[in-house]
C-alpha positions as YAML, in Angstrom:
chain: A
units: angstrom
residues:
- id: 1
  name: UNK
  ca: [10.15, 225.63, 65.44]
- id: 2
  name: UNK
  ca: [9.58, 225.01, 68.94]
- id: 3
  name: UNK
  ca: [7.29, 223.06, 70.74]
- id: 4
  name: UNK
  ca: [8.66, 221.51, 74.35]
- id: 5
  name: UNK
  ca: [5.33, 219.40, 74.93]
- id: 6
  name: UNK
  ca: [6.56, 216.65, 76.93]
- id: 7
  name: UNK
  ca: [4.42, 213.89, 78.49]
- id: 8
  name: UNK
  ca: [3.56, 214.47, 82.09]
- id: 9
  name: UNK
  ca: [0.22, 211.66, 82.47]
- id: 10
  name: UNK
  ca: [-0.85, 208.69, 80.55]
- id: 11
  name: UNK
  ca: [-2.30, 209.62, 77.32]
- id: 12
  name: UNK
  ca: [-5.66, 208.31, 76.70]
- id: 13
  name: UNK
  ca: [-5.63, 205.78, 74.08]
- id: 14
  name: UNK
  ca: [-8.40, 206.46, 71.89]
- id: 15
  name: UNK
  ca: [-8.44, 209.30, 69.43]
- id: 16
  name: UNK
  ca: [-11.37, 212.08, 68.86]
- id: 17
  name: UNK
  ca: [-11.96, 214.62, 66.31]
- id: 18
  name: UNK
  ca: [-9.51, 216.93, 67.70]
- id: 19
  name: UNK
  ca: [-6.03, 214.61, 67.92]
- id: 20
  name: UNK
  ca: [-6.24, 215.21, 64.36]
- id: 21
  name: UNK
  ca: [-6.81, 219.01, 64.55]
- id: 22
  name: UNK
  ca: [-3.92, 219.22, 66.94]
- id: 23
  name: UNK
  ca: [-1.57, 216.24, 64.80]
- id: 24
  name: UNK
  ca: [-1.51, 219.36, 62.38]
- id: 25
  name: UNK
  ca: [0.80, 221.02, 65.75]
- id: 26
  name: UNK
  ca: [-0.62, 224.81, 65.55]
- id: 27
  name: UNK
  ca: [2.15, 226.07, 67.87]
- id: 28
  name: UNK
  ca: [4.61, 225.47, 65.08]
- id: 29
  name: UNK
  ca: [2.51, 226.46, 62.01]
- id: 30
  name: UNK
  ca: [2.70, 230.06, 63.54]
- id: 31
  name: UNK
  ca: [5.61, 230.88, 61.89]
- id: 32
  name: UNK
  ca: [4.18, 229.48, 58.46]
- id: 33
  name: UNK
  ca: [1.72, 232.33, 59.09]
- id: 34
  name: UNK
  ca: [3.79, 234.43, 60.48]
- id: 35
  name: UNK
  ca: [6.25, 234.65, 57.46]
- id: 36
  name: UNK
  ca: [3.84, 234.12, 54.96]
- id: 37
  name: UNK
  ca: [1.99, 237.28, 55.56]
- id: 38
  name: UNK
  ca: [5.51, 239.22, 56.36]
- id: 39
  name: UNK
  ca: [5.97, 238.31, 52.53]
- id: 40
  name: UNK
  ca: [2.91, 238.91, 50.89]
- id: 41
  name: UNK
  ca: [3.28, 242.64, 52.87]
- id: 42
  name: UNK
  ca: [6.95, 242.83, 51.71]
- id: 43
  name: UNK
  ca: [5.14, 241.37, 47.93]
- id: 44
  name: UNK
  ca: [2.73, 244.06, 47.79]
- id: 45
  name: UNK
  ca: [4.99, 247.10, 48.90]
- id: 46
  name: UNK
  ca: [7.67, 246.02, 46.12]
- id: 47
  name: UNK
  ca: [5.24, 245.76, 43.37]
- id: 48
  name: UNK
  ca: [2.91, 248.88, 44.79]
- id: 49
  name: UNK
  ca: [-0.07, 247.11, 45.14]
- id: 50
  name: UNK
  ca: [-2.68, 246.99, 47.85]
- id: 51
  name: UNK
  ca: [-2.57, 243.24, 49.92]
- id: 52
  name: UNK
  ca: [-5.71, 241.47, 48.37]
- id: 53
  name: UNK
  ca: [-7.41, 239.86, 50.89]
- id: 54
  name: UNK
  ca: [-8.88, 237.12, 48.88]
- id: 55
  name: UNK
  ca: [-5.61, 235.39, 47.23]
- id: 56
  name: UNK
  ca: [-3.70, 235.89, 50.90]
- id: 57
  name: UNK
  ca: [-6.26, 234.36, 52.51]
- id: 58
  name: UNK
  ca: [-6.53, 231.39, 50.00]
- id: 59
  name: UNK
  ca: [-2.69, 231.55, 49.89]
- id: 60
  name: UNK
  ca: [-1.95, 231.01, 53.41]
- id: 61
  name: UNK
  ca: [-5.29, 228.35, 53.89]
- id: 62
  name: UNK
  ca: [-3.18, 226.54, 50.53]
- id: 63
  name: UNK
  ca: [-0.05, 226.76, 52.31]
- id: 64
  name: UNK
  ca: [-1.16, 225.55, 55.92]
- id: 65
  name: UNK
  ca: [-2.73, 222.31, 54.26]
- id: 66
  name: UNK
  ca: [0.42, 222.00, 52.52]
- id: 67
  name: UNK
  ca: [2.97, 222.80, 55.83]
- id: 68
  name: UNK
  ca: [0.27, 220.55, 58.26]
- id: 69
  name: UNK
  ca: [1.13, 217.65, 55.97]
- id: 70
  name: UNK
  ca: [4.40, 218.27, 56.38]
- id: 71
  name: UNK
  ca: [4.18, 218.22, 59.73]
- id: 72
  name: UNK
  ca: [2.49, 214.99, 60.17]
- id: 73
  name: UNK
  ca: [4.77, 213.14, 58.25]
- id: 74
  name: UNK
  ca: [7.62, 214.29, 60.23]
- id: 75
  name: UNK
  ca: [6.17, 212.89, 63.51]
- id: 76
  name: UNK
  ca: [5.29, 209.71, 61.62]
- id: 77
  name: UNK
  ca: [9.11, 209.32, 60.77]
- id: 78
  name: UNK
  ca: [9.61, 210.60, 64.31]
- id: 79
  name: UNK
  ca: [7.36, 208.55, 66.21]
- id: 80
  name: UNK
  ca: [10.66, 206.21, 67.72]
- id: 81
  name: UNK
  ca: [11.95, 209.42, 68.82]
- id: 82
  name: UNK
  ca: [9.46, 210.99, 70.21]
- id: 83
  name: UNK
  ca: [8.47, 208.40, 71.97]
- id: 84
  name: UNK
  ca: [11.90, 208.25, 74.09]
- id: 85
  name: UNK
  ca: [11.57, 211.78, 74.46]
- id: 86
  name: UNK
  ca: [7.97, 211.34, 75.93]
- id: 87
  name: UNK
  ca: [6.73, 214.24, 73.64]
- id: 88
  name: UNK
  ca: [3.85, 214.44, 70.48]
- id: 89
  name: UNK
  ca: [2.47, 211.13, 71.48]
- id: 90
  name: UNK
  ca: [-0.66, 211.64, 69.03]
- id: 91
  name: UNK
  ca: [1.46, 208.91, 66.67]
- id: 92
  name: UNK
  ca: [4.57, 207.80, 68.96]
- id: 93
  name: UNK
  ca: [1.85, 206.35, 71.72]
- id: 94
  name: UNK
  ca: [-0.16, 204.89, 68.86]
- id: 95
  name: UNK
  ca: [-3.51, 207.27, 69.84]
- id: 96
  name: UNK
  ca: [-3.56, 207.73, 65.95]
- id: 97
  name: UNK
  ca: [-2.70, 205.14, 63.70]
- id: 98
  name: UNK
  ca: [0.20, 205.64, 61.01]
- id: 99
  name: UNK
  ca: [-2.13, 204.58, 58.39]
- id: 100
  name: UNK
  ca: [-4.62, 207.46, 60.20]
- id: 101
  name: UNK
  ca: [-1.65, 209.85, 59.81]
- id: 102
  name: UNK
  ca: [-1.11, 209.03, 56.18]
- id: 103
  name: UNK
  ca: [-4.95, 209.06, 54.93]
- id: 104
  name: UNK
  ca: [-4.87, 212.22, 56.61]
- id: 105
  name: UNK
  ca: [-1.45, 214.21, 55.30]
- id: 106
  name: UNK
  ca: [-3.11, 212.85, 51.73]
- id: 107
  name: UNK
  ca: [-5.82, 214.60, 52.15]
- id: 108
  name: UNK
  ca: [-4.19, 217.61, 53.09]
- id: 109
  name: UNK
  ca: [-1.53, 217.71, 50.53]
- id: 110
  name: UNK
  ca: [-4.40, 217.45, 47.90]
- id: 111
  name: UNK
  ca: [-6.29, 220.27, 49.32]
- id: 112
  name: UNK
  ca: [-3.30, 222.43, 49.37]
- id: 113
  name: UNK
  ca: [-2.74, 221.80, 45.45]
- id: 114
  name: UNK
  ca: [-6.47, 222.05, 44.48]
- id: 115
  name: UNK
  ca: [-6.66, 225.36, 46.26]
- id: 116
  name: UNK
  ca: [-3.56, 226.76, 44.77]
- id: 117
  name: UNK
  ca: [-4.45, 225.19, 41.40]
- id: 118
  name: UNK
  ca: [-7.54, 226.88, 41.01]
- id: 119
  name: UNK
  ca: [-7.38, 230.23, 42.12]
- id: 120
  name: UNK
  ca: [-3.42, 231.25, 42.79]
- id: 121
  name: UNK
  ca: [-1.17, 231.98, 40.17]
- id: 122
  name: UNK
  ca: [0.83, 229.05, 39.23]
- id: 123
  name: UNK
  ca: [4.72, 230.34, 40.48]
- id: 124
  name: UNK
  ca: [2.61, 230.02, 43.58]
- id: 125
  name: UNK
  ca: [1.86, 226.39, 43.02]
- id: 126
  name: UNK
  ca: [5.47, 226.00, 41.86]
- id: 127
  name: UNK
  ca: [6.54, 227.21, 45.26]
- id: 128
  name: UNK
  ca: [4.25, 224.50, 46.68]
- id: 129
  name: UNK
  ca: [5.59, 221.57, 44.82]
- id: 130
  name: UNK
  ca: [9.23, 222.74, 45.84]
- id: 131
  name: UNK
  ca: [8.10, 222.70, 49.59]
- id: 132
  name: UNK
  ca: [6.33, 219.91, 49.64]
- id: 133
  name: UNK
  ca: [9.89, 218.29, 48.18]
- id: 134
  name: UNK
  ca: [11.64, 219.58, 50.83]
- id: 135
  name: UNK
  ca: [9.87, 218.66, 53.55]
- id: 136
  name: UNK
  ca: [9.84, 215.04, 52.35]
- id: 137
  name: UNK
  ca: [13.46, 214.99, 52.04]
- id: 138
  name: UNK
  ca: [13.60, 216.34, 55.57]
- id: 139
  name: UNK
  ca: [11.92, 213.66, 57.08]
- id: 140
  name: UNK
  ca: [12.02, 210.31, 54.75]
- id: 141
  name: UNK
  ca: [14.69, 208.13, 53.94]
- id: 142
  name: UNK
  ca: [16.84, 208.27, 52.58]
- id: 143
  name: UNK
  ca: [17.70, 211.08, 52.41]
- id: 144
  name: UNK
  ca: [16.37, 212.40, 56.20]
- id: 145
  name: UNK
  ca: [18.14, 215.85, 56.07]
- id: 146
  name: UNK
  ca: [17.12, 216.01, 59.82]
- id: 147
  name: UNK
  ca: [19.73, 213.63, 60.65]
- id: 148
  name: UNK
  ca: [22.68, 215.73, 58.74]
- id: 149
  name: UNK
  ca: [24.50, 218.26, 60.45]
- id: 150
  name: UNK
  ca: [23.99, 221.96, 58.76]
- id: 151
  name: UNK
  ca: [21.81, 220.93, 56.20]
- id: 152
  name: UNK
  ca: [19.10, 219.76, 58.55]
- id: 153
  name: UNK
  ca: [19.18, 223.92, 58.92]
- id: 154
  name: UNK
  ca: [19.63, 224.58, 55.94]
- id: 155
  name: UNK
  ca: [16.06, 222.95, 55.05]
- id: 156
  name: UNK
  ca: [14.75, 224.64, 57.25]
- id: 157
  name: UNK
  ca: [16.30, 228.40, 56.48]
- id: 158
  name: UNK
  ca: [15.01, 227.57, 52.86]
- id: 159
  name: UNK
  ca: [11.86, 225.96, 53.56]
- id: 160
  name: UNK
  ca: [10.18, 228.14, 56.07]
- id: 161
  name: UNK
  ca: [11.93, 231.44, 55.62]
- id: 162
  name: UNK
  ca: [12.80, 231.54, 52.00]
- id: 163
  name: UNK
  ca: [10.16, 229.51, 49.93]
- id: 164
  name: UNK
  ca: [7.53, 230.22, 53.32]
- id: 165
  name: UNK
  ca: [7.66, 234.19, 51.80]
- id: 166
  name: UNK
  ca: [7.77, 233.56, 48.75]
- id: 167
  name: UNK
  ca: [4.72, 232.01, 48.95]
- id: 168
  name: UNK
  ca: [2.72, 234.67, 50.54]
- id: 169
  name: UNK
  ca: [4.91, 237.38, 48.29]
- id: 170
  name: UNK
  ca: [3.76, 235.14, 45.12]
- id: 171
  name: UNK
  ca: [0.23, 234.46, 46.22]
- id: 172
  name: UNK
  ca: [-0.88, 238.11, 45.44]
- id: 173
  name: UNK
  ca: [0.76, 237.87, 41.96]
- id: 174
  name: UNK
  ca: [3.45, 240.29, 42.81]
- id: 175
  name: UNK
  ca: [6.07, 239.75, 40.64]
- id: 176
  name: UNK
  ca: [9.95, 239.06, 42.32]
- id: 177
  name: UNK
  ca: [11.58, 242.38, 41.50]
- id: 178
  name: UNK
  ca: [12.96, 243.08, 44.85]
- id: 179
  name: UNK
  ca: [12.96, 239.67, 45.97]
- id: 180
  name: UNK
  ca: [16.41, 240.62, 48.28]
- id: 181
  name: UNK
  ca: [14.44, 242.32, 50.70]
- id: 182
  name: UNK
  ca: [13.23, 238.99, 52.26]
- id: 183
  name: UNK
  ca: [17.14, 237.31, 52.47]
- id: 184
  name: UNK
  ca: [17.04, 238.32, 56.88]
- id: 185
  name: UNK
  ca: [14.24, 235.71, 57.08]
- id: 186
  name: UNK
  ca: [15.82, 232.74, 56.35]
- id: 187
  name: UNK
  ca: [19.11, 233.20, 58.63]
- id: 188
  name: UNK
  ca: [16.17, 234.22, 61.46]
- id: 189
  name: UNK
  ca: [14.61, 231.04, 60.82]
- id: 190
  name: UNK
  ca: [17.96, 228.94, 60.55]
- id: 191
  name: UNK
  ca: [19.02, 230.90, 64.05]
- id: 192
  name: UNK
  ca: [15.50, 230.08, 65.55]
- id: 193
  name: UNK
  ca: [15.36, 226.09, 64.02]
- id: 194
  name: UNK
  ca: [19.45, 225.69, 65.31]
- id: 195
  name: UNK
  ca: [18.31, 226.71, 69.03]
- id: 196
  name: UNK
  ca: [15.11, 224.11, 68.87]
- id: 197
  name: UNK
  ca: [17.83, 221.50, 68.03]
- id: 198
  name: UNK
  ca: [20.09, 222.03, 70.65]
- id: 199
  name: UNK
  ca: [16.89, 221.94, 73.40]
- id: 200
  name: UNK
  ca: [16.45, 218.35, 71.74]
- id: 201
  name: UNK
  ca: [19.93, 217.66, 71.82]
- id: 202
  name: UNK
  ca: [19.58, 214.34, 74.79]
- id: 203
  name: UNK
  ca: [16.86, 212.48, 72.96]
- id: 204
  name: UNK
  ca: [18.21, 212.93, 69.33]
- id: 205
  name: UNK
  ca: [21.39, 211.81, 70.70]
- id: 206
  name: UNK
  ca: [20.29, 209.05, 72.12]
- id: 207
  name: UNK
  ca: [18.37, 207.86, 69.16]
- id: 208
  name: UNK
  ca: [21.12, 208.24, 67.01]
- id: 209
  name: UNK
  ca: [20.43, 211.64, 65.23]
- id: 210
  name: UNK
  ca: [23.18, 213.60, 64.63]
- id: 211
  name: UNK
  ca: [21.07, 216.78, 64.18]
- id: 212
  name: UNK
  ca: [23.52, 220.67, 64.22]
- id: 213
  name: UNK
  ca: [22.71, 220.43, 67.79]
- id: 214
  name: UNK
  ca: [24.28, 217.62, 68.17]
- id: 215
  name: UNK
  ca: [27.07, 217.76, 65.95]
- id: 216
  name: UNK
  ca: [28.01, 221.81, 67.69]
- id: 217
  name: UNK
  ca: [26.79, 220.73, 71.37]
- id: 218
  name: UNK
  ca: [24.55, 223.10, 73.47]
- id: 219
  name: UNK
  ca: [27.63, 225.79, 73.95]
- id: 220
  name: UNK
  ca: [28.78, 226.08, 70.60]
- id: 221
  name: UNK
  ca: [25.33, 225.80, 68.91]
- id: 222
  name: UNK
  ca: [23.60, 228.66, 71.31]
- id: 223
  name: UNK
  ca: [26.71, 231.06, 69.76]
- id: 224
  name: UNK
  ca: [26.56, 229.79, 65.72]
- id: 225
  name: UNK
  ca: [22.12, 230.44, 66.79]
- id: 226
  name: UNK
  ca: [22.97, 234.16, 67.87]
- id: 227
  name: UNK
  ca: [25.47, 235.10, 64.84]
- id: 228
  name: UNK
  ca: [22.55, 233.69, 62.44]
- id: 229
  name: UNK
  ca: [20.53, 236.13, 64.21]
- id: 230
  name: UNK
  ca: [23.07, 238.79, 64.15]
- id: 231
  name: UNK
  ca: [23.59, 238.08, 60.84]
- id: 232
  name: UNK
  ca: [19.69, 238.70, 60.01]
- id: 233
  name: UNK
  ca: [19.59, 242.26, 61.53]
- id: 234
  name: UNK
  ca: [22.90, 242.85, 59.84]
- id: 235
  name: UNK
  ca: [20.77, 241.59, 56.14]
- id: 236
  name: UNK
  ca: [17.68, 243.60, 57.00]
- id: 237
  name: UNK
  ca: [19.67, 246.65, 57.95]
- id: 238
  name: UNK
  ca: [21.30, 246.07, 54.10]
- id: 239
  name: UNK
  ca: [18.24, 244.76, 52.63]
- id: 240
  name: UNK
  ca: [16.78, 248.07, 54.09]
- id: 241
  name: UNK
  ca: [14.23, 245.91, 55.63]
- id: 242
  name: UNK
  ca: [12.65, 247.73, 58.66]
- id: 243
  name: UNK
  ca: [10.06, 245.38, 60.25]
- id: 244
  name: UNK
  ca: [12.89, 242.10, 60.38]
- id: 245
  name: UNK
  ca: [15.01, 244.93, 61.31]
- id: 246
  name: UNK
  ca: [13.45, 245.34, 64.68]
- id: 247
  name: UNK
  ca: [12.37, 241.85, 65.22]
- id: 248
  name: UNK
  ca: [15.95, 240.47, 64.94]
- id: 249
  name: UNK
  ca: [17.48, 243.06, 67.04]
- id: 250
  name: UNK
  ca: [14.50, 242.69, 70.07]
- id: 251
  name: UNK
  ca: [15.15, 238.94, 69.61]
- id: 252
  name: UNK
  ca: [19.11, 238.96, 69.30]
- id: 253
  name: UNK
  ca: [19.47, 239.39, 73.21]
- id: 254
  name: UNK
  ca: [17.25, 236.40, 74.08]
- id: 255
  name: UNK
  ca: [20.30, 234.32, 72.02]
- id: 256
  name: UNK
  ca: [23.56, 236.81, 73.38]
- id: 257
  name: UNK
  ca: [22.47, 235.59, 77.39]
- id: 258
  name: UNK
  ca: [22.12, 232.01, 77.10]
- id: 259
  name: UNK
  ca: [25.04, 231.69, 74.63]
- id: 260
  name: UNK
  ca: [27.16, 233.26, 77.53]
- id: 261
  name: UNK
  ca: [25.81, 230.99, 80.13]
- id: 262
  name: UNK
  ca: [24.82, 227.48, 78.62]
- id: 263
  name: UNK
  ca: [27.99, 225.69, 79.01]
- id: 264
  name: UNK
  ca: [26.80, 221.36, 79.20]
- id: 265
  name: UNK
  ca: [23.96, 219.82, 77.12]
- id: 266
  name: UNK
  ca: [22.23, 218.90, 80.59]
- id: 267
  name: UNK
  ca: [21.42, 222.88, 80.48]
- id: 268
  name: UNK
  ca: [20.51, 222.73, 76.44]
- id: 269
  name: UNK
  ca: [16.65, 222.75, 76.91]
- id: 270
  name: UNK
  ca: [17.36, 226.46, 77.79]
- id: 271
  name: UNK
  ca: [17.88, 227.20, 74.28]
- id: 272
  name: UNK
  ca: [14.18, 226.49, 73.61]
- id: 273
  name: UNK
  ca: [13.64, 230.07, 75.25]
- id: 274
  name: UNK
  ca: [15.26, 232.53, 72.68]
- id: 275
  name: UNK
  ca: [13.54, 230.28, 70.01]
- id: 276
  name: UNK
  ca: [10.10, 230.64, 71.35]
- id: 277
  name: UNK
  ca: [10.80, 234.29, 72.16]
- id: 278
  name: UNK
  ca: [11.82, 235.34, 68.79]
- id: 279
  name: UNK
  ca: [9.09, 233.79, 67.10]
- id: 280
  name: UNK
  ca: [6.93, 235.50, 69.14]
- id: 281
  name: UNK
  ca: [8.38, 238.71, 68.26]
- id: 282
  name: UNK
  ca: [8.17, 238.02, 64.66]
- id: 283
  name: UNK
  ca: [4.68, 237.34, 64.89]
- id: 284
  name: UNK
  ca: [4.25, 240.33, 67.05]
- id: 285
  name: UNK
  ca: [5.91, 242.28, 64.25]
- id: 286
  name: UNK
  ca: [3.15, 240.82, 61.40]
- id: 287
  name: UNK
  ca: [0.49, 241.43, 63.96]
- id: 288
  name: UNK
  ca: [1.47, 245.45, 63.70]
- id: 289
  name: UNK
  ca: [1.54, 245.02, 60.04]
- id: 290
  name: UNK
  ca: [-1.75, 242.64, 59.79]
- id: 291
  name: UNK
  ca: [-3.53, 243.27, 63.16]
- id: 292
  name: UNK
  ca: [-6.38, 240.57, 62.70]
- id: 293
  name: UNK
  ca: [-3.86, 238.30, 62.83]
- id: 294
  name: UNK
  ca: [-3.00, 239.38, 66.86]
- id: 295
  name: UNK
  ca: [-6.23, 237.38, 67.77]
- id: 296
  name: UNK
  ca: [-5.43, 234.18, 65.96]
- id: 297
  name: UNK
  ca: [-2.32, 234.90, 67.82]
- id: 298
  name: UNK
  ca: [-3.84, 235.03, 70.95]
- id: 299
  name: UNK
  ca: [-6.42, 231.62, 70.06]
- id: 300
  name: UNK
  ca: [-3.74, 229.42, 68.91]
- id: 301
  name: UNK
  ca: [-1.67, 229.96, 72.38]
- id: 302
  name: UNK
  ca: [-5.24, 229.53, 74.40]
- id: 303
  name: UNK
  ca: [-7.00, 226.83, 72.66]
- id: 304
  name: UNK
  ca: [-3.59, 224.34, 72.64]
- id: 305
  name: UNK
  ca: [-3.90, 225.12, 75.98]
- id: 306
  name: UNK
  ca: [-6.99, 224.05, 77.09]
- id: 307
  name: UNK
  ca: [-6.89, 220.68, 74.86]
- id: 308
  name: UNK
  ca: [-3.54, 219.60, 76.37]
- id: 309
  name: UNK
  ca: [-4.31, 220.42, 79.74]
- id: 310
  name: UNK
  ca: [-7.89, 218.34, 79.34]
- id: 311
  name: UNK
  ca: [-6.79, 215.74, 77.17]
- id: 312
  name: UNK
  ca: [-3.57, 214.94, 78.77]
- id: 313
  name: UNK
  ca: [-3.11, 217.15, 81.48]
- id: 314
  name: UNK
  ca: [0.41, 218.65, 80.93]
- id: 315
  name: UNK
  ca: [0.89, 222.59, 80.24]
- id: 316
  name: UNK
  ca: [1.52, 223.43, 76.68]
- id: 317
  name: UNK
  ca: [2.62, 225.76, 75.39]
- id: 318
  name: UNK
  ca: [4.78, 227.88, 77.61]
- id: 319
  name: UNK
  ca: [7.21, 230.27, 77.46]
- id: 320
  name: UNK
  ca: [9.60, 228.38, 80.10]
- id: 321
  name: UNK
  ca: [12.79, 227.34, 78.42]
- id: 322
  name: UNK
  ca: [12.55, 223.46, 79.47]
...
């Protein structure tokens, strides 16, 4: 998912207690949240239960460990790239050390499972291992699925909009009859993932990744983002799926205008606004359905905020498109 913090001053070069708060990148673990709790609603309704608050909560805590970790270990296999880019400089400008990172993913990672283990039902933890999987063969040699055309989307679709529900769906115990009724989230995700790698397309280029931005250019790719979202309102509208219903067709605009007008990658960081905006939407859309969540919402824009702006004095995050 999005991020489009870019350096603008020197970092400082020592790390505090929060670099490793904000190594876990909460911009982008919104939409772990997000679709987690859009499954465990969708998980309850099919199996006509109420949403325990107790097993969602330890659910999505088990699942953020797990994502975080995730997370981290992609910037520490990004950290060349990132530092061309002049962007999540935590690892690239060495303010955390790798071996920092590591200790630290670890720790996370065994969290996640000890959680899980002890008080979620064990498809849950199944759905854990399989994610943490994934994201290692998103990131690591050799395999890197980040650096192959489609299926670096792919991942993604299946990762954080397929096995993302799931987890939230399996976390109250629900069993899968009626599973279908989550297949719009994964081609929302794939749409919103395609457009973050066509804002990225210049410095994974020049590094040598031949990401689906890369490989469809900033044109083609903004059109192949909107007919994924298309083709999630068209699933929810079959699935009979009324909350990714509206959120794909509020965001589907945000990805018909720029796929008219972005023509040259020079103009591809405009992609990173339909991205942003449609995960906001979506998380609008589980704030109606969960409304404590709205002021986590609200924290996780603010607080980023304030530590970027202190710490290294650029503006993150925004809604601009570059």
């Amino acid at each position: 998912m999005p991020d489009g913090a870019t350096r603008t001053a020197g970092a400082p070069g020592r790390a505090c207690p929060a670099d490793y708060v904000f190594l876990l990148r909460p911009m982008i673990l919104v939409p772990v949240w997000t679709f987690f709790l859009l499954g465990a609603r969708h998980g309850a309704a099919a199996a006509g239960i109420p949403v325990d608050t107790g097993r969602c909560l330890a659910g999505l805590a088990s699942f953020t460990a797990l994502l975080g970790a995730i997370y981290v270990v992609n910037q520490i296999a990004d950290r060349a790239v990132d530092r061309a880019a002049g962007k999540l400089f935590l690892l690239s400008h060495g303010i955390i050390t790798v071996r920092a990172a590591w200790i630290e993913a670890a720790l996370l990672v065994a969290a996640s499972f000890g959680v899980a283990v002890a008080l979620l039902p064990p498809l849950f933890t199944g759905i854990l291992a399989a994610s943490l999987a994934l994201g290692a063969a998103y990131s690591l040699e050799p395999v890197r699925l980040k650096r192959r055309p489609a299926l670096d989307v792919l991942a993604n679709a299946v990762g954080n909009g397929a096995l993302n529900t799931l987890a939230g769906w399996t976390a109250l115990g629900a069993p899968l009859d009626g599973w279908w009724t989550l297949l719009p989230y994964p081609l929302a995700v794939a749409s919103v993932h395609l457009a973050t790698t066509i804002a990225d397309i210049g410095a994974d280029a020049g590094m040598g990744l031949k990401t689906s931005g890369v490989a469809l250019g900033a044109a083609r790719g903004l059109v192949t983002a909107a007919a994924l979202m298309g083709g999630a309102a068209v699933a929810a509208s079959l699935a009979r799926n009324h909350v990714a219903l509206a959120a794909s067709l509020l965001s589907l605009p945000f990805f018909l205008i720029p796929a008219r007008s972005v023509t040259s990658p020079a103009r591809s960081a405009g992609a990173l606004l339909p991205a942003k905006t449609a995960t906001l939407l979506f998380s609008a859309v589980a704030g109606y359905l969960f409304p404590p969540y709205l002021p986590v919402l609200a924290a996780v824009i603010l607080l980023p905020r304030l530590y970027y702006r202190r710490r290294f004095g650029i503006d993150y995050p925004s809604l601009r498109g570059a």
